[in-house]
N, C-alpha and C positions, 0 to 999 in steps of 0.2 A: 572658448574653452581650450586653447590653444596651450599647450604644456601642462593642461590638467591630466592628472594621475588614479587611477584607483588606490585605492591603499591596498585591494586587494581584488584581482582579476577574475570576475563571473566566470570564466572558463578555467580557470586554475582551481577555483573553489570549490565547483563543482566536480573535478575530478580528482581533489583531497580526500587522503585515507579516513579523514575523518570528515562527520558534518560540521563542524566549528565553523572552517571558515564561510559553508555559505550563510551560518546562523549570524556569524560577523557581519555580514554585508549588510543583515539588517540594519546595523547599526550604522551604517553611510549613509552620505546625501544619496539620492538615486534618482534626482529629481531628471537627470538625463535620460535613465532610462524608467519612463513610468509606471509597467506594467511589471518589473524586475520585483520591485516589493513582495504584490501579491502570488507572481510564479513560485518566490521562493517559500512564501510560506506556505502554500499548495503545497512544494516537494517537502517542505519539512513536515508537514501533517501526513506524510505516508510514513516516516519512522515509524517504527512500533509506539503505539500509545502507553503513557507508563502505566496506566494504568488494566490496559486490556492487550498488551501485547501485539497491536494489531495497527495496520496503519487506517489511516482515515478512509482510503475506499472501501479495504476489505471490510470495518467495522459499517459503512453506508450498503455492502451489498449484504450484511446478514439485517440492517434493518429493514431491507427491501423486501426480501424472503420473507422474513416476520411480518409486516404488512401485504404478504398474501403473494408477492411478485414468484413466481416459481421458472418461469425460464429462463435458464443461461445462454440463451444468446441474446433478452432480451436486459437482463444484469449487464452483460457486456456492452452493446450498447448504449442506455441509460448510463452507466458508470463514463463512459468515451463523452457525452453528451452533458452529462451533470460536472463531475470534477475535471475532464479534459487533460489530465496529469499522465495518464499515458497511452501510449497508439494500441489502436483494436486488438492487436494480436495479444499482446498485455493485458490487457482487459481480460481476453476469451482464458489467458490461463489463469489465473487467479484464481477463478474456486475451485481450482486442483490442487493449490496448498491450501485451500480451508476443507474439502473433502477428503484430501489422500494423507493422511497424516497419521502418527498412530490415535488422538485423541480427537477427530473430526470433527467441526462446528457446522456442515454442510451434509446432506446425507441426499440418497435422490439419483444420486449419478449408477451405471454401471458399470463393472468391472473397470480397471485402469485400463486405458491403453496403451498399448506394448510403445510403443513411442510418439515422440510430440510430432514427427512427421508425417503422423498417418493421416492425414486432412482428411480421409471419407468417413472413417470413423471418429474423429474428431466433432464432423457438421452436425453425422448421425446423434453423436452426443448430443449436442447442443440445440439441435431441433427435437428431439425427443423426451429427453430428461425432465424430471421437474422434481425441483428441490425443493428441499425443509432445513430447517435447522435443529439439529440435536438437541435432548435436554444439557450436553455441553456449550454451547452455541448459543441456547438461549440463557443462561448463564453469563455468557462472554458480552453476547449481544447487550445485558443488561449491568455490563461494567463491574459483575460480582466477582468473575474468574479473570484468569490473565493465561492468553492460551500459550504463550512462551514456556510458560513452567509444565506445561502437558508437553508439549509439543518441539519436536527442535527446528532452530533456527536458520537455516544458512540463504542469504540471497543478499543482493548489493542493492544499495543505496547509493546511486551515483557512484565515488569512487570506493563511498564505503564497503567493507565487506561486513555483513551483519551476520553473527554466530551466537548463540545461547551465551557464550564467554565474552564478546562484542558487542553487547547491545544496546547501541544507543538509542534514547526514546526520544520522543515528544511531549510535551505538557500541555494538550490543549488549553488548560484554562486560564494557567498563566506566561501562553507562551516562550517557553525555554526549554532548551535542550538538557538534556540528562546523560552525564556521560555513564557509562558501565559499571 
């Protein structure tokens, strides 16, 4: 493979303002790198779904909850262990934007904490809590609402910046990106 090229560099793509080009890369050989395929379409499945606002973990840990799972450090976990899409700590925040939000699909936790650095009240959360999902939430969970239009949006997708005005999705069903 000597003077072989990408058309378009895994590391470059991944830190585009937009997802396009790692959605591109699907469409190369990848036969070099084999597991490239399936990472990317893991990362693309954390976009917002078009149709629930929600990337693929969040929408896996409110079906968890609905099937009875109520501990968030045990969601965090499982979620690090099932999709692998991102490191623990990533994990453990996550249903702090599906709880602390104005239109909440997690209910369960209490009061916020004063910052993400407080680790002792952070565990205490997470070993004690035990979550539900809202009658919004079970709504969202059931792909009827889209919590984008409740709720505002700001957080990155790789290099993307995602805002209620920015929002690119996902199409599970017939895999394809949806620009804004």
């Amino acid at each position: 493979m000597i003077g072989w090229k990408w058309p378009v560099v895994p590391g470059n793509a991944y830190r585009a303002p937009t997802p396009e080009p790692c959605f591109d890369l699907l469409m190369q050989d990848l036969s070099a790198m084999p597991r490239l395929r399936a990472a990317l379409i893991a990362l693309l499945e954390e976009l917002p779904g078009r149709d629930t606002g929600l990337g693929a973990s969040e929408l896996w840990m409110l079906d968890l909850v609905a099937d009875g799972a109520t501990g968030p450090q045990f969601l965090s976990s499982e979620l690090n262990r099932e999709r692998g899409v991102f490191d623990f700590r990533e994990a453990e925040l996550m249903p702090d934007r599906l709880a602390y939000c104005p239109s909440p699909v997690l209910a369960g936790f209490p009061a916020e904490i004063e910052g993400p650095d407080d680790l002792k009240a952070r565990q205490e959360r997470l070993l004690h809590s035990r979550l539900s999902l809202t009658d919004f939430g079970r709504e969202v969970s059931d792909r009827e609402l889209d919590f984008s239009r409740y709720n505002p949006i700001h957080r990155w997708w790789a290099g993307t910046e995602l805002t209620n005005d920015r929002l690119w999705r996902w199409d599970t069903e017939s895999r394809t990106l949806v620009a804004p």
